[in-house]
C-alpha positions in Angstrom: -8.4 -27.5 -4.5 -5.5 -25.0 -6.0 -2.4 -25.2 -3.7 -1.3 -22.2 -5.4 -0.1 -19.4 -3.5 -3.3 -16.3 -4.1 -1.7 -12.7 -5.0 -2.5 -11.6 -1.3 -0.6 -14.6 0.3 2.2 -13.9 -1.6 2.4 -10.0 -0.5 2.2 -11.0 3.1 5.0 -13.4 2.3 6.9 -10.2 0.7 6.0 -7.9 2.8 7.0 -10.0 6.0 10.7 -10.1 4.3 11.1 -6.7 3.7 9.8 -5.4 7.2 11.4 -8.0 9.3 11.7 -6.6 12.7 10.6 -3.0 11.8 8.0 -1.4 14.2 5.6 1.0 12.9 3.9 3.0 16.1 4.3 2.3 19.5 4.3 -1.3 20.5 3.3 -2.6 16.5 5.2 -4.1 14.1 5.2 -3.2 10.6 3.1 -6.8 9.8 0.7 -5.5 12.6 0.1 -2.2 11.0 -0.3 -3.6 7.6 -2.8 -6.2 8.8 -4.9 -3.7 10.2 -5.2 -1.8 6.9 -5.8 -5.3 5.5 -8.7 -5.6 7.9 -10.2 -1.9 7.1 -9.5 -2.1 3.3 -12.1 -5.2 2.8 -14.7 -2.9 4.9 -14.5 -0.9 1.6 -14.4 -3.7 -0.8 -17.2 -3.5 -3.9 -18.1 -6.3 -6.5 -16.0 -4.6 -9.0 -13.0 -5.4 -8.0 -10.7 -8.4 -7.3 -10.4 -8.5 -3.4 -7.0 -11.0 -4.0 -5.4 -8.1 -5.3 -6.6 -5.2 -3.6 -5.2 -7.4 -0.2 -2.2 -7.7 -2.1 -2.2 -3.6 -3.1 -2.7 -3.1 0.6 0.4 -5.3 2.5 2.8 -4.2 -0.4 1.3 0.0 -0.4 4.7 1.5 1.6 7.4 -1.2 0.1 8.8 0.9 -2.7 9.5 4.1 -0.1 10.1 1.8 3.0 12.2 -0.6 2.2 15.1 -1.1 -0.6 11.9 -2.9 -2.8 12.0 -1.4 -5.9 9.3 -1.6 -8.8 11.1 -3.9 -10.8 11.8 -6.4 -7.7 7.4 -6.3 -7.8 7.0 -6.9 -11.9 8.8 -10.1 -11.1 6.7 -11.7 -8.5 3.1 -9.6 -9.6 1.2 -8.5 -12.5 1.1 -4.7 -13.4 -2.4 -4.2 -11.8 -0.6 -4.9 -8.6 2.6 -3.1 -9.4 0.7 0.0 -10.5 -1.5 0.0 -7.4 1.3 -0.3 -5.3 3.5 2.4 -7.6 0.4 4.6 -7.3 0.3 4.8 -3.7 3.4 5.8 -3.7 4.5 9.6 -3.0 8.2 8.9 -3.7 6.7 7.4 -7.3 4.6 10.4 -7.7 7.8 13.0 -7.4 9.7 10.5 -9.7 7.6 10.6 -12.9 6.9 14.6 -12.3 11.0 14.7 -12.2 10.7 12.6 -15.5 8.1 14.2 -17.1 9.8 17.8 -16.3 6.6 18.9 -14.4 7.2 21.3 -11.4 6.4 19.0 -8.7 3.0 20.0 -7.1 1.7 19.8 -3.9 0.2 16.7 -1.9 -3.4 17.6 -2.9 -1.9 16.7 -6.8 -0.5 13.2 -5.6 -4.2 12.9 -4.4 -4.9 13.3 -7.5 -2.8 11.3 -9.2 -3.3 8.3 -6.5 -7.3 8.7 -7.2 -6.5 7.5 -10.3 -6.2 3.8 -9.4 -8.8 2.1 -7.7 -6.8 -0.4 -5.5 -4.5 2.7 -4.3 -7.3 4.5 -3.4 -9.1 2.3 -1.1 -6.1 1.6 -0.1 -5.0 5.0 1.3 -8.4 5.7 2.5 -8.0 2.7 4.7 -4.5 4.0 5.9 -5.7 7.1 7.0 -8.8 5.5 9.1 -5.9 3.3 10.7 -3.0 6.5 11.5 -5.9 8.8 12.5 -7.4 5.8 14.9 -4.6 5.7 16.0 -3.5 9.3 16.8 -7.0 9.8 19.1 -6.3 6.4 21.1 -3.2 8.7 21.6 -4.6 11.4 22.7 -7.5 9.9 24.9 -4.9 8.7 27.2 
């Protein structure tokens, strides 16, 4: 048996660190939240992909705009498939390289875009929005 620590193990571990004590709606902490993306993001998982790292996509997905995480702080503890899912969800991330490419920034339908572009980012967001819209009728039901 490999002791090793798997991709997603390791994100939770980061995560954790970063978010420590930081709520995200209500009564849930950031953890929480993340967890239940992690729980709606392997609903949508597909044989062509590598669920270790799409987990891993999806506990890290708000670190770069949430927290004082940057991209480089992720190259040294993952490999790029994981950075660039990560970068790719990512709105700050999205404004940055229009800024450096000396594109007019577009709208949030273009980030769409742009985020569509990786698969791990997508799924990814998908699940985010089934979790933030969940919870937004639980909301309003009461």
């Amino acid at each position: 048996m490999n002791n090793e620590e798997s991709f997603s193990e390791k994100a939770l571990r980061v995560a954790s660190k970063y978010y420590e004590g930081e709520m995200f709606v209500g009564k849930l902490t950031f953890i929480e939240y993340l967890s239940n993306v992690v729980e709606l993001v392997k609903e949508d998982i597909h044989s062509n992909i590598d669920e270790d790292k799409l987990i891993a996509v999806a506990y890290l997905h708000g670190v770069l705009e949430d927290t004082d995480c940057t991209k480089e702080d992720l190259k040294s503890l993952f490999p790029e498939e994981i950075v660039e899912g990560v970068v790719k969800s990512t709105y700050g991330e999205y404004q940055a390289e229009c800024r450096s490419e000396c594109r007019i920034e577009s709208g949030f339908d273009d980030f769409l875009e742009w985020l569509k572009t990786n698969e791990f980012a997508r799924i990814v967001k998908i699940a985010r929005l089934k979790f933030i819209f969940k919870e937004e009728i639980n909301i309003l039901m009461l």
